[in-house]
N, CA, C and O atoms as a GROMACS GRO file, in nm:
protein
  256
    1UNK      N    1   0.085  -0.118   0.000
    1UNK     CA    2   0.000   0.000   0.000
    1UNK      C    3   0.090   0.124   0.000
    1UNK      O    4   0.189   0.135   0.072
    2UNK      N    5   0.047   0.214  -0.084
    2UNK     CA    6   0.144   0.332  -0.038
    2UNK      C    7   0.031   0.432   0.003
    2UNK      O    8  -0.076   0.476  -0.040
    3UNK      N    9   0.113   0.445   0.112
    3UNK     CA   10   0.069   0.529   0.276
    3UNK      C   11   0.104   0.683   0.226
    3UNK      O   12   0.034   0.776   0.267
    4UNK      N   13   0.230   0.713   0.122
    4UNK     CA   14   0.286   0.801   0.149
    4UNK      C   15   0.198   0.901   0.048
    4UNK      O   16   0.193   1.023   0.030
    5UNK      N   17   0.124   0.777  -0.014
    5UNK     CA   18   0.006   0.885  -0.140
    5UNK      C   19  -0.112   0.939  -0.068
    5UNK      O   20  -0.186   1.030  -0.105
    6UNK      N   21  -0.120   0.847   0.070
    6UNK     CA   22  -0.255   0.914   0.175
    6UNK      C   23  -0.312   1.008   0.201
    6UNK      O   24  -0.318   0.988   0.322
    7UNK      N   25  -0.383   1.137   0.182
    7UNK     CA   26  -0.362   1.224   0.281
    7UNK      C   27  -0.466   1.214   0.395
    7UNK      O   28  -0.502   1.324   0.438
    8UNK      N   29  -0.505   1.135   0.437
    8UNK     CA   30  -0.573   1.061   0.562
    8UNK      C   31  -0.537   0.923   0.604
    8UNK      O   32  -0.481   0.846   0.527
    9UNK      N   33  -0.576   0.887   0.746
    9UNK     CA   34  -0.517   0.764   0.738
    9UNK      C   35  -0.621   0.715   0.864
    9UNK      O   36  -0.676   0.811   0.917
   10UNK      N   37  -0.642   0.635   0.898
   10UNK     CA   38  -0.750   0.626   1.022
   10UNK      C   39  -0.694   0.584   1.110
   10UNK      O   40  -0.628   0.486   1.079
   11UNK      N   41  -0.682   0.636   1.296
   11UNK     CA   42  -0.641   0.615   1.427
   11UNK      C   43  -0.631   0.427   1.395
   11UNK      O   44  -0.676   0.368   1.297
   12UNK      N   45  -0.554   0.365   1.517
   12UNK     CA   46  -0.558   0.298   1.570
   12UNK      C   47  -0.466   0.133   1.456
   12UNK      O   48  -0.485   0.013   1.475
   13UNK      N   49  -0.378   0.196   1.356
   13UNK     CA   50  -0.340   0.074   1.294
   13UNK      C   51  -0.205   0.090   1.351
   13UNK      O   52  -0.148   0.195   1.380
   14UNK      N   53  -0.163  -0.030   1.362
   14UNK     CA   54  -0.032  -0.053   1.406
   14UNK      C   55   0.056  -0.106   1.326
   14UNK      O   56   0.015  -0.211   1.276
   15UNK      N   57   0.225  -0.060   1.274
   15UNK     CA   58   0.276  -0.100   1.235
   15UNK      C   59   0.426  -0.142   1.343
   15UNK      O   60   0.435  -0.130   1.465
   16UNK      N   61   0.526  -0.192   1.251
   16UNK     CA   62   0.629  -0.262   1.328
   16UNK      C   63   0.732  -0.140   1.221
   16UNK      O   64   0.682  -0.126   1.110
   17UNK      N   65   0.847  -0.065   1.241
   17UNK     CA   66   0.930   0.040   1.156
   17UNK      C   67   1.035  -0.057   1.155
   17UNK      O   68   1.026  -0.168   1.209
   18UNK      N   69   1.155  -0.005   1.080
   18UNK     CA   70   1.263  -0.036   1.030
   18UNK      C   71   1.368  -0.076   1.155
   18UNK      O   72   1.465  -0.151   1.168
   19UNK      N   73   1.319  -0.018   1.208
   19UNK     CA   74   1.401  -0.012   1.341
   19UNK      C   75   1.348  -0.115   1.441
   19UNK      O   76   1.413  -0.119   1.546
   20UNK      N   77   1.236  -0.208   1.430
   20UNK     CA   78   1.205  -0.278   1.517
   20UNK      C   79   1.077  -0.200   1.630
   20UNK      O   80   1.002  -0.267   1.702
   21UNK      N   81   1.077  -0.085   1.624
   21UNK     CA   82   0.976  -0.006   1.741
   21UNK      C   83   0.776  -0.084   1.673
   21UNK      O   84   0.743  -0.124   1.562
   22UNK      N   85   0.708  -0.077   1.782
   22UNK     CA   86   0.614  -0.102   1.729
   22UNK      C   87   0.501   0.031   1.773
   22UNK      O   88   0.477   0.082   1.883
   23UNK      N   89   0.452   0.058   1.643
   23UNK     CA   90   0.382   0.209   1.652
   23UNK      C   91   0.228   0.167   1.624
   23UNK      O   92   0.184   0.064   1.574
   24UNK      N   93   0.141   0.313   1.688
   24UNK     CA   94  -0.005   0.267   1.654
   24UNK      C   95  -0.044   0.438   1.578
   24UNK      O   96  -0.048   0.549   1.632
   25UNK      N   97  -0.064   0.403   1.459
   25UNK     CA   98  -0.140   0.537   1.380
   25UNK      C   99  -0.240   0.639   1.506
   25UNK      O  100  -0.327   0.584   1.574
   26UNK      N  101  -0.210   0.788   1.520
   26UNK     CA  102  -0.318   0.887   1.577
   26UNK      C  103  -0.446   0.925   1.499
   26UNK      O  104  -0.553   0.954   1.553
   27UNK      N  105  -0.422   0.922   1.364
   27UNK     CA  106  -0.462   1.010   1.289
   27UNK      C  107  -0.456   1.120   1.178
   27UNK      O  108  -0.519   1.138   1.074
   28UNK      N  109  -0.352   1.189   1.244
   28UNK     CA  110  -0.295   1.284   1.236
   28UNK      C  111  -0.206   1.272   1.144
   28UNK      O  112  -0.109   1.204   1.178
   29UNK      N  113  -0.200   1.353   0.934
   29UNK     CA  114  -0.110   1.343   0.867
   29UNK      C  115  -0.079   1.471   0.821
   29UNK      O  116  -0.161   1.562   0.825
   30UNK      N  117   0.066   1.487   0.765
   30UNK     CA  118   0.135   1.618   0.726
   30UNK      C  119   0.177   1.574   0.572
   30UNK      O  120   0.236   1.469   0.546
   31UNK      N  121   0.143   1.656   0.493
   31UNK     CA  122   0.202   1.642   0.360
   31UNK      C  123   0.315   1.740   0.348
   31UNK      O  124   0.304   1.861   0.369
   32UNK      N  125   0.436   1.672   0.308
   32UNK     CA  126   0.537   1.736   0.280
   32UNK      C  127   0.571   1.767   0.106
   32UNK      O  128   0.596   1.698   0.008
   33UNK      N  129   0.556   1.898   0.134
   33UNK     CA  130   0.528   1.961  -0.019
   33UNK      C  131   0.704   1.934  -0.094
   33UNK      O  132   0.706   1.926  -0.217
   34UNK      N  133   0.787   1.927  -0.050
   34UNK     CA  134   0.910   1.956  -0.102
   34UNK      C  135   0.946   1.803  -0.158
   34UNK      O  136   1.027   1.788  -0.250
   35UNK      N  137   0.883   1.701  -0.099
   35UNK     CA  138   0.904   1.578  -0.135
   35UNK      C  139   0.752   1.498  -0.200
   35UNK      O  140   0.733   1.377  -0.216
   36UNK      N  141   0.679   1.587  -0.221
   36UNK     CA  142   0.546   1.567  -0.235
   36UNK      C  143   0.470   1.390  -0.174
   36UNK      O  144   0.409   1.303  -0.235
   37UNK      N  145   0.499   1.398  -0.079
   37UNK     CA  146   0.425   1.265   0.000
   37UNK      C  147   0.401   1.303   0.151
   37UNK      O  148   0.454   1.397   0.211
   38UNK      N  149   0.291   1.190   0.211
   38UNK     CA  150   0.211   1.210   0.317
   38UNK      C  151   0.294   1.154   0.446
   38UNK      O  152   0.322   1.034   0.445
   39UNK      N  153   0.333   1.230   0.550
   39UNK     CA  154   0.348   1.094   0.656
   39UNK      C  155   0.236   1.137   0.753
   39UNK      O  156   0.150   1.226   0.760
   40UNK      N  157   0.286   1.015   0.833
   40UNK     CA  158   0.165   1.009   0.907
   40UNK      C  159   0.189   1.008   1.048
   40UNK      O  160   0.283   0.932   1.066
   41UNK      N  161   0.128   1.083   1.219
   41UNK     CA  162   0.190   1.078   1.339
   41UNK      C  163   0.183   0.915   1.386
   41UNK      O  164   0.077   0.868   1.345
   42UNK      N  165   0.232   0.854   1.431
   42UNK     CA  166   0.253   0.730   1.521
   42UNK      C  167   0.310   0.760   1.640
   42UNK      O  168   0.404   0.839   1.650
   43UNK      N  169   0.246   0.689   1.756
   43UNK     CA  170   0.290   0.674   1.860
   43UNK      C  171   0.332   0.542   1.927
   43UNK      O  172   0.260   0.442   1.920
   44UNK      N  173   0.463   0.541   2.001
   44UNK     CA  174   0.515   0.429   2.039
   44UNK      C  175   0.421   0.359   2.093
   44UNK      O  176   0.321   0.422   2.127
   45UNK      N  177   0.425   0.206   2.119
   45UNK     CA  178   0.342   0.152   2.193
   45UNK      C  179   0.378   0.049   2.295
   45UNK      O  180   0.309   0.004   2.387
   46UNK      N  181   0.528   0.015   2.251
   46UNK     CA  182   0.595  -0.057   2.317
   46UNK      C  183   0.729  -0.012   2.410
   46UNK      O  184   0.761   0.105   2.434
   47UNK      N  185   0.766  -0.075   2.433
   47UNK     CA  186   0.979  -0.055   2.484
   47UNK      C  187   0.976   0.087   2.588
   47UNK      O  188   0.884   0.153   2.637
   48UNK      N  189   1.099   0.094   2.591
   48UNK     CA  190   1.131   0.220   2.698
   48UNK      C  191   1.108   0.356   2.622
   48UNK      O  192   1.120   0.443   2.708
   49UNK      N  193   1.078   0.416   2.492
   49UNK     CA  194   0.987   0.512   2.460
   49UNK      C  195   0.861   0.527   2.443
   49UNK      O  196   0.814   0.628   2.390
   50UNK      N  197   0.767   0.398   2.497
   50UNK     CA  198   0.655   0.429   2.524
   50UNK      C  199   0.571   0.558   2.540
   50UNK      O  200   0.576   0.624   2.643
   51UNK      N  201   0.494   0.590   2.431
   51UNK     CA  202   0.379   0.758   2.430
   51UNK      C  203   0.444   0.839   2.330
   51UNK      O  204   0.380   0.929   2.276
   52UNK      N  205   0.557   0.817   2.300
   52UNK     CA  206   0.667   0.919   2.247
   52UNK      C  207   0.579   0.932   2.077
   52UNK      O  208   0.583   0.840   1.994
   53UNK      N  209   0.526   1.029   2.062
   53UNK     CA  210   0.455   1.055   1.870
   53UNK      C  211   0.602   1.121   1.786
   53UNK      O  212   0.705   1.185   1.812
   54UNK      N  213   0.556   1.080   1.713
   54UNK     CA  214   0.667   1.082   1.564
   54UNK      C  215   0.616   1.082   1.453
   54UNK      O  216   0.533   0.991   1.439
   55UNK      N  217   0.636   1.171   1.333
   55UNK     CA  218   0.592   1.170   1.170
   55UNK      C  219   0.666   1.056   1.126
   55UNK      O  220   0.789   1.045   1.133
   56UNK      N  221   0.580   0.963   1.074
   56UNK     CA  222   0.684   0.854   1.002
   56UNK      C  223   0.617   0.817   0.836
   56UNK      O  224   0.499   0.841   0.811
   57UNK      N  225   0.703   0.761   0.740
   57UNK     CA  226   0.647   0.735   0.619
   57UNK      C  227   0.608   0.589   0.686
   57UNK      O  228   0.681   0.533   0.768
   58UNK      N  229   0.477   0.534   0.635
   58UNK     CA  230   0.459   0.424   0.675
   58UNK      C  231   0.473   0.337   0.562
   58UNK      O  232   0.440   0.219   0.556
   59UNK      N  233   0.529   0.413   0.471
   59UNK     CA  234   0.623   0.262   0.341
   59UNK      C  235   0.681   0.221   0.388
   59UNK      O  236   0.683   0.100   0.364
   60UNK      N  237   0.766   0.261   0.480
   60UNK     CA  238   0.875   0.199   0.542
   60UNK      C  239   0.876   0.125   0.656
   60UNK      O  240   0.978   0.099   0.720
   61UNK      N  241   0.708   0.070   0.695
   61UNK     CA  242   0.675  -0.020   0.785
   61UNK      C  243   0.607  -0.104   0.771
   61UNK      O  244   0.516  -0.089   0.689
   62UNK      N  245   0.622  -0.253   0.859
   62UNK     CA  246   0.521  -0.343   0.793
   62UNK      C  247   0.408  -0.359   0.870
   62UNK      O  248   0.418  -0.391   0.988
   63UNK      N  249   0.316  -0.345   0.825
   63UNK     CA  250   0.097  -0.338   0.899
   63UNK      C  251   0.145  -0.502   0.982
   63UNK      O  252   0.206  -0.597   0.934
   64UNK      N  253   0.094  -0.486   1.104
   64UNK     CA  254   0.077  -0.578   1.186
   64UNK      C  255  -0.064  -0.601   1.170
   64UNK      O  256  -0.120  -0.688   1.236
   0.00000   0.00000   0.00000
């Protein structure tokens, strides 16, 4: 799926990032005009940054 063509995305999906963190979608997306694609806020859900929100491309994660 590309996430990054989104410009909405609906609360509550969870992905796993590149890095191993496991995130759950807010809602909340920003289109970045200079690179023309969508990311989207995620918040940690696991590990010792637990709550911590972040803009992430979610191409670059896999849907749990």
């Amino acid at each position: 799926m590309n996430y990054a063509e989104m410009d909405t995305i609906e609360s509550g999906l969870r992905f796993k990032t590149l890095g191993e963190l496991v995130v759950e979608t807010t809602g909340v997306t920003l289109h970045i005009e200079s690179t023309n694609v969508h990311v989207h806020e995620v918040v940690i859900v696991e590990g010792d940054f637990q709550g911590t929100k972040y803009m992430h491309n979610l191409d670059y994660a896999q849907s749990l």
